[in-house]
N, C-alpha and C positions, 0 to 999 in steps of 0.2 A: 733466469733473467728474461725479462721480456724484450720481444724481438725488436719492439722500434727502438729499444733503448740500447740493446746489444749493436746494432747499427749504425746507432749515433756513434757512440764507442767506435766500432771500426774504420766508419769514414772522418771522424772526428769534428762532427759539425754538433756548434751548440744547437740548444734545445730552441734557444732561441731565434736562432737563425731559420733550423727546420720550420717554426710555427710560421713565420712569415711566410716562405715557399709556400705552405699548407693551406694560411688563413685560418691557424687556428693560435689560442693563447698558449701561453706556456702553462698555465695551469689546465688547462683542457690537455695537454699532453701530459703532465705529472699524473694525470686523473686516470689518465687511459693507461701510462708504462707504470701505473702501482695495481691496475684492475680493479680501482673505484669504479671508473666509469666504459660506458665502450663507444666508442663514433659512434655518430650519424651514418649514414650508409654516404653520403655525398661526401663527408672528411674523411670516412675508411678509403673509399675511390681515390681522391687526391692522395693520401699517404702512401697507396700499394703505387700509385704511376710514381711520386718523387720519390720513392726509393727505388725504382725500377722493377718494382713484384720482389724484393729483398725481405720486402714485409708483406706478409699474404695475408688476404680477405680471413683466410682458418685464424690465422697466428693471433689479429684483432680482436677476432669474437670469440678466442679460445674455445675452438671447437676441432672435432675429430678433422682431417683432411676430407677435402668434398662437402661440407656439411655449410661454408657459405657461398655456396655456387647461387646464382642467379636464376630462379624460377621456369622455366620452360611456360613461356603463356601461349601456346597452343592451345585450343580447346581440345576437351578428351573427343577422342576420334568419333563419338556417335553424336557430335556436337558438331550443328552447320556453322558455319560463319556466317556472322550478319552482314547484310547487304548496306554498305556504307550511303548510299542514296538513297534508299527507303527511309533508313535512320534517321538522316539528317531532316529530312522531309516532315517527318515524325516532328523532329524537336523543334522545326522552324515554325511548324503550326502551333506547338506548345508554347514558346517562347515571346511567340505573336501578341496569345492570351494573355501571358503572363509580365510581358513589357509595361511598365506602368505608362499614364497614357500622356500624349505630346512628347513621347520620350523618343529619341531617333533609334531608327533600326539598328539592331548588331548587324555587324559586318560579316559577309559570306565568308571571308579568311575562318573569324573568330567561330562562325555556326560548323566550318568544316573540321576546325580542331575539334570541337566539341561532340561531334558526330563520330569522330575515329576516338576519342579519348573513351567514349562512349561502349563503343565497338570491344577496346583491347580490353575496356574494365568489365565488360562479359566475361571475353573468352578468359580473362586471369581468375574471375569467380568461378572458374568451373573447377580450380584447383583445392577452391577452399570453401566452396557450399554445397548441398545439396541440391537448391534450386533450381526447378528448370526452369525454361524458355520463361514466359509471362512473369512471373516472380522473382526469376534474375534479372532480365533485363531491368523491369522496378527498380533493384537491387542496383545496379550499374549505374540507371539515370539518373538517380538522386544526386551524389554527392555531384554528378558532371553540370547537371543544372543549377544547381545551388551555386556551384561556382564560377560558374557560366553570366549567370542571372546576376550573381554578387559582382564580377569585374565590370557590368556596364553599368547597372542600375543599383545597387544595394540590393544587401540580403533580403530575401524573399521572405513572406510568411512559409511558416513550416507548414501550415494546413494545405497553401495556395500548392507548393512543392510537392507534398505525396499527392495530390490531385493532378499535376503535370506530368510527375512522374509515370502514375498508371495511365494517364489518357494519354501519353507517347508510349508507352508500349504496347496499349489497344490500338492508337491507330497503326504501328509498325505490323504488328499481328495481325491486323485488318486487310492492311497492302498485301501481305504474305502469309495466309491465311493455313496454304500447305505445307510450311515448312512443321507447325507443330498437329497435325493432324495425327 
């Protein structure tokens, strides 16, 4: 029997009921206690806290124990951390270029999200590319810019994007010339 359904069962609350608490349908729940389908990662979240962890992240994704734990986004140890000022500096000038024109500046809040989103989407590609320095960071800025660029102004040309992309990680590598020597 699977576990969200064994728990309905014990605490005796319908399906229906449950899906409310969750924000999910009752057939999005049918879908998941017959293993059609499996959450979202943000509906597995909600269902492991409304049950109180009674239903675990393994039980969801029917996997060994341990095997949906949460990623460790450290960078691997011979990896520096990027310097979140230089970053953003970087994107501000790319961003500059890339604002279509009479259009008003993004806001420092918004350039600062996008400089630490920037940041964590490195250090989490160190887990799952080979890339180094210059070619990940690439790798990182893209989708940050594009969605960066997309929430003030509409989607960017893709040509305009991989050109933002690499000349904010030449200029970042420019600033910091000795971290990848």
């Amino acid at each position: 029997m699977h576990p969200l359904k064994q728990y309905l069962s014990e605490v005796e609350e319908s399906i229906q009921s449950f899906g409310e608490r969750v924000g999910a349908s009752r057939q999005t729940l049918y879908r998941i206690m017959n293993n059609v389908h499996t959450p979202k990662p943000a509906l597995a979240r909600r269902i492991v806290e409304a049950t109180g962890g009674a239903v675990t992240l393994d039980a969801l994704y029917d996997g060994p124990p341990g095997a949906a734990e949460i990623i460790n986004l450290n960078p691997r140890f011979d990896e520096p951390l990027l310097d979140h000022s230089r970053l953003r500096a970087a994107m501000s000038a790319v961003i500059a270029h890339l604002r279509p024109p009479h259009s008003p500046a993004m806001s420092t809040d918004l350039l600062d999200v996008a400089a630490e989103a920037a940041a964590h989407t490195y250090a989490a590609l160190s887990k799952v590319t080979t890339r180094q320095g210059p070619a990940r960071l690439e790798q990182a800025l893209r989708p940050v810019l594009e969605e960066t660029l997309k929430e003030c102004w509409g989607r960017p040309p893709r040509a305009a994007l991989d050109r933002g992309a690499t000349l904010a990680a030449r200029l970042y590598l420019r600033a910091d010339a000795r971290r990848y020597s």
